[in-house]
N, C-alpha and C positions, 0 to 999 in steps of 0.2 A: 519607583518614581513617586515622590511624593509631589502633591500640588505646589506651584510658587504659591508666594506673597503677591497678591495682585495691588498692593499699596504702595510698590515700591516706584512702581510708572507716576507723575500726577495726571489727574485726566485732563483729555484734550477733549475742544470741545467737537460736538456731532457734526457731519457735513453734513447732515439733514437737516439741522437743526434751525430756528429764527437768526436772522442776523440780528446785531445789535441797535444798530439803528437805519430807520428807512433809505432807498436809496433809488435817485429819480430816474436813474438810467443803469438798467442790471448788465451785469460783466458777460463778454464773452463768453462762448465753451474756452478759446484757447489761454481766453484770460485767467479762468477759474482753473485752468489746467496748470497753466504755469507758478500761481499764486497757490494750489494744491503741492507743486511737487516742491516751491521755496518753505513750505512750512513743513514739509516733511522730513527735507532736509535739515533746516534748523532743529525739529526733533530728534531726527537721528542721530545730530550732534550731542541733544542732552544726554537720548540715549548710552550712547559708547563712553561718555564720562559715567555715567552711571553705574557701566557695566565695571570701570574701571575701578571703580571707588568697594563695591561689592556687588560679582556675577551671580551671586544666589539666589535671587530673587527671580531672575529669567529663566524661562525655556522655550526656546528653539524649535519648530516644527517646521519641516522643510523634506522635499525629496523628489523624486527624478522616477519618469515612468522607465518602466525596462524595455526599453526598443531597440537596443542595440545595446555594446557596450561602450563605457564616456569615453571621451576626446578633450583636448584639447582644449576647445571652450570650454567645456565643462568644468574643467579644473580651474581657469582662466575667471569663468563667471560665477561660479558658486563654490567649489568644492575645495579652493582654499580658504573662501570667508567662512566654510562651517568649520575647518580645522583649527580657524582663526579663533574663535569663540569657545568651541571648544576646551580651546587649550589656554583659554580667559577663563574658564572656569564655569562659564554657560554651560546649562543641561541641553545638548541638543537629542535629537527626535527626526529621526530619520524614516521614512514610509514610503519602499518602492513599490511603488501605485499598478500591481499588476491589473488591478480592476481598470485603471484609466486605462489599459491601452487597447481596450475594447469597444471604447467610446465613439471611436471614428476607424475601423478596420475589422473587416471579419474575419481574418486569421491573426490569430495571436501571434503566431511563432511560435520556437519552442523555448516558451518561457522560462523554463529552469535553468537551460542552458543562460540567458541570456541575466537572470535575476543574477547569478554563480557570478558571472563577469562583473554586475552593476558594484555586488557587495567585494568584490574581490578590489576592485578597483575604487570604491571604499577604504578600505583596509589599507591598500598603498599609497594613498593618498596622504594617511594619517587618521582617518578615524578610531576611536579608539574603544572597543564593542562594553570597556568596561567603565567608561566614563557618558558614551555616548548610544543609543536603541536604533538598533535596527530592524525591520520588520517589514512585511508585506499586508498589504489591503487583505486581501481573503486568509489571514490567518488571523485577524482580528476580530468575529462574529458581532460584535456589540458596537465598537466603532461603526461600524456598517447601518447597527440597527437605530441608529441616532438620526439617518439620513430621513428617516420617516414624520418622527414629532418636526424636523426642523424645514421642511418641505411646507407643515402649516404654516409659517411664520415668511413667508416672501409669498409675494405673488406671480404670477405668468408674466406681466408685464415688466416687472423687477429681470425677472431673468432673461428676457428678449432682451432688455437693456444693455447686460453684461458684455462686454467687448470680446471675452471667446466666444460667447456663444452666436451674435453677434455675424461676426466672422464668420463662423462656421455655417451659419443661416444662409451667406449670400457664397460659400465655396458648395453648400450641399444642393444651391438651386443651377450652378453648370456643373455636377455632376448628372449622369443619364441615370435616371433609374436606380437611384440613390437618397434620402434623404436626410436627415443628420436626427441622430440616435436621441431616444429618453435621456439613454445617460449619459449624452454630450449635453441636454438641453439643462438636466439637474448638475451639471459640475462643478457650478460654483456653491451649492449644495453640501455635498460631497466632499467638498474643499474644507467647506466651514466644520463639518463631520472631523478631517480630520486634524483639523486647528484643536478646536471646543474639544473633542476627548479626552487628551492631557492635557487642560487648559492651560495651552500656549499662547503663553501671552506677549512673541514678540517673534516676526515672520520678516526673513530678510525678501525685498522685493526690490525690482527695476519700478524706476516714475512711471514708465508705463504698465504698468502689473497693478499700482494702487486702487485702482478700481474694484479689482478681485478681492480685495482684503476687504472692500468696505461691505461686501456678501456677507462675508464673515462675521462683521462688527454690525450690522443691523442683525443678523439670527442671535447672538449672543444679547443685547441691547432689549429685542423683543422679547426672545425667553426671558431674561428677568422681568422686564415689563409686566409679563403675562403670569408668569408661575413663581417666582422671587422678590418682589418687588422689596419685602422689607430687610433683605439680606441677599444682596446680588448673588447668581452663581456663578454665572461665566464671566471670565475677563474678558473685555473688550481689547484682541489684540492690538498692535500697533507694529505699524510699517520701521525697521530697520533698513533703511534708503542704502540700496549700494550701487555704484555706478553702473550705469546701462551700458553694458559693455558687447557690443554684437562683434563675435571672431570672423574673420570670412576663412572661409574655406581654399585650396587652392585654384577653384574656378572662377572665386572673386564674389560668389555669391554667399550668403552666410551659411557659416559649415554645422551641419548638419548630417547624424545618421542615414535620412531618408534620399539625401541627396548624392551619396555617394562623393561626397569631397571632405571629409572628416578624417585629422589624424588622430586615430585610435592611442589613448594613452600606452598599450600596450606594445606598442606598435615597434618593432626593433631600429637600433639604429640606422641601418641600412634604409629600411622605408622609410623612415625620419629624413635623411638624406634627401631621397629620392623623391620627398612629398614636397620639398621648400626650392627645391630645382627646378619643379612644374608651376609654380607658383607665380602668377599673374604678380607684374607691375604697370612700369607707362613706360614710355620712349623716350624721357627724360634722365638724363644721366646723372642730371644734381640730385642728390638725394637729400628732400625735404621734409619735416613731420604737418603734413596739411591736409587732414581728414576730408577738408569740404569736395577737394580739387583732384586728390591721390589718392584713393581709399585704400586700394589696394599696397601702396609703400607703406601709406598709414599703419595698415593692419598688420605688415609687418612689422615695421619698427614697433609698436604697443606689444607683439608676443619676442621681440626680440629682449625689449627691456624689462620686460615682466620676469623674465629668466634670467637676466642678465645684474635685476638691481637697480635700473637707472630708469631714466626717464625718455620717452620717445623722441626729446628733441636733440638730447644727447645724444644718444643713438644717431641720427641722423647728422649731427655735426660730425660725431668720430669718422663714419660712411664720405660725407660731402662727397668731392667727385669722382670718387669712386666704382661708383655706377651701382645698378641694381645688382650683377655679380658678385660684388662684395656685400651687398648687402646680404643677399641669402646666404654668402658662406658665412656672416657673423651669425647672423640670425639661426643657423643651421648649429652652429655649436654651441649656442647659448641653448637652444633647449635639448640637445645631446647630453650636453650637463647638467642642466637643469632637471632634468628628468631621470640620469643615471640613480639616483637613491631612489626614487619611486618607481621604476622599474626592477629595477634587484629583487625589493622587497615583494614586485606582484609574483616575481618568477619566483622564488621562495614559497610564498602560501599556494598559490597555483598548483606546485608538488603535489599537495595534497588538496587540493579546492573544496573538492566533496565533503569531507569533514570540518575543514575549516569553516566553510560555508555553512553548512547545516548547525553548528555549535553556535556561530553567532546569530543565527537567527532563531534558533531555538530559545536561545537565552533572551534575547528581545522580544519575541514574542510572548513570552513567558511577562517580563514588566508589559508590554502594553496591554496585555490583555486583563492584569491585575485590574490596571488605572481601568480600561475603559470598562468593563463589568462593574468598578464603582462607582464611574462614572454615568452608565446605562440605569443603574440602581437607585440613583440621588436624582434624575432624570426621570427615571418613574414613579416616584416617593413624589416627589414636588407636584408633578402633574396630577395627581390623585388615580396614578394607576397602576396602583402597588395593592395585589390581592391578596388574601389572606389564603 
């Protein structure tokens, strides 16, 4: 991996930063929230023409802790838009964050097992180990050792602010005899760790995630400040907006590993069947696409059409009164097929997993450790703590 061009973004300018001119009555949180996610979006529009016009300049940093293996959402809300880019000719950078998932639990699991499934399930997705890096947090020494210089550059009150942590501040005050970990409190940190290592300069996020990136883009902003100022070194990444898209699960709550309502990508057609047959709707038999009112019809028709090509309302016009019976039996074979080539393919590498699995992360790990020891290197050179 070599570094992008960080010329090819123009800059946008700092939410820290002065407005332009005075203003007698300051905006809302939800004002600034909203007027945050419109210019984001208009970004991300220049973005993907951008990417269009030439992907070389970007790279891609993004990845998934190993707590299970993906589902459904996963593929839904991320893991086609990284194949998407990908195969636009984006360098993506892939990091499954064995370290985060220590953050908030004291037994790991048994990681290997579960890391084998996250990269396998990678790989049938469409990743492509020679176009695109895969690797884990603890085989990266130097990405890791980044979290140190860049801990000086925020303060305690910065990271109280941050909306995971945040969060997890007010889940670890009703746990009993629990409280939330250093390294859930440095995460956004950690984040920025592994953005800034291969200076990726372009991190797909939900409206609600941009808060986390701007972690990011003040450690990289202050490092140069501090130790570059007449030749930046890190890029200031930027938010690639992609729809906030929450799956629910068959309970109706949103599907999730930990929740025990997730259909496992791997998962055979049979339990495919069987998962969209248990699957919550309403007691109305017209079938509508009305997220406010139906969430649950909603969310199927959205994974019906996602596999099928079309669009939710379509969906739900073909269905009309047909009830919600028909609607799981569309919905049930659109991602039967939908899924049959990325399925084939996981049982395929799966034959062999252990190998397969060890080769591509060997070989990733191999690039990311290049970058980040250059990157650790130019890190300690700038700072004046490069000894002879």
């Amino acid at each position: 991996m070599t570094a992008p061009s960080t010329s090819v973004l123009a800059p946008t300018p700092s939410s820290t930063g002065p407005s332009s001119a005075p203003s007698s009555t300051a905006p809302s949180s939800a004002e600034t929230t909203t007027a945050s996610a419109a210019a984001a979006q208009a970004r991300s529009a220049q973005i993907e023409a951008a990417i269009a016009h030439d992907p070389s300049g970007f790279r891609v940093l993004t990845g998934d802790r190993p707590t299970g293996a993906l589902h459904l959402g996963h593929l839904m809300a991320t893991l086609d838009s990284r194949v998407r880019l990908q195969d636009a000719g984006v360098e993506v950078v892939l990091v499954v964050a064995d370290y985060q998932v220590i953050t908030d639990r004291d037994d790991a699991g048994n990681l290997p097992a579960v890391v084998r499934d996250v990269v396998l399930d990678y790989l049938a997705a469409g990743i492509d180990p020679e176009r695109s890096t895969v690797f884990t947090h603890s085989a990266v020494p130097a990405l890791n050792q980044l979290l140190l210089p860049f801990l000086s550059l925020v303060t305690v009150a910065e990271l109280e602010r941050n909306p995971t942590v945040k969060a997890e501040a007010v889940a670890a005050e009703r746990r009993q005899g629990r409280g939330m970990s250093g390294l859930l409190f440095t995460y956004p940190v950690h984040q920025a760790a592994d953005i800034l290592f291969c200076h990726g300069n372009l991190v797909p996020v939900g409206p609600d995630q941009l808060p986390h990136l701007e972690t990011t883009r003040t450690v990289a902003r202050r490092f140069n400040q501090r130790y570059a100022a007449a030749a930046p070194y890190f890029p200031e990444p930027e938010a690639l907006l992609t729809p906030s898209l929450t799956v629910l699960g068959d309970d109706g709550a949103k599907m999730s590993k930990s929740r025990g309502n997730a259909l496992e990508l791997r998962a055979t057609e049979d339990e495919t069947v069987r998962y969209f047959r248990r699957a919550r709707t309403d007691s109305e038999r017209h079938i509508t696409f009305d997220p406010d009112r139906r969430p649950e019809v909603a969310n199927l028709l959205r994974i019906g059409a996602h596999f099928a090509g079309t669009t939710p309302d379509a969906l739900a016009e073909s269905v009309g009164a047909a009830g919600a019976g028909r609607l799981k039996a569309v919905v049930t074979d659109a991602v039967v097929e939908g899924l049959r080539p990325l399925r084939a393919r996981r049982r395929a590498l799966a034959a062999d997993g252990h190998a397969v699995v060890a080769d591509v992360l060997a070989r990733g790990t191999m690039r990311a450790n290049e970058v980040a020891d250059r990157t650790l290197a130019d890190v300690h050179e700038l700072m004046g703590t490069m000894y002879p």
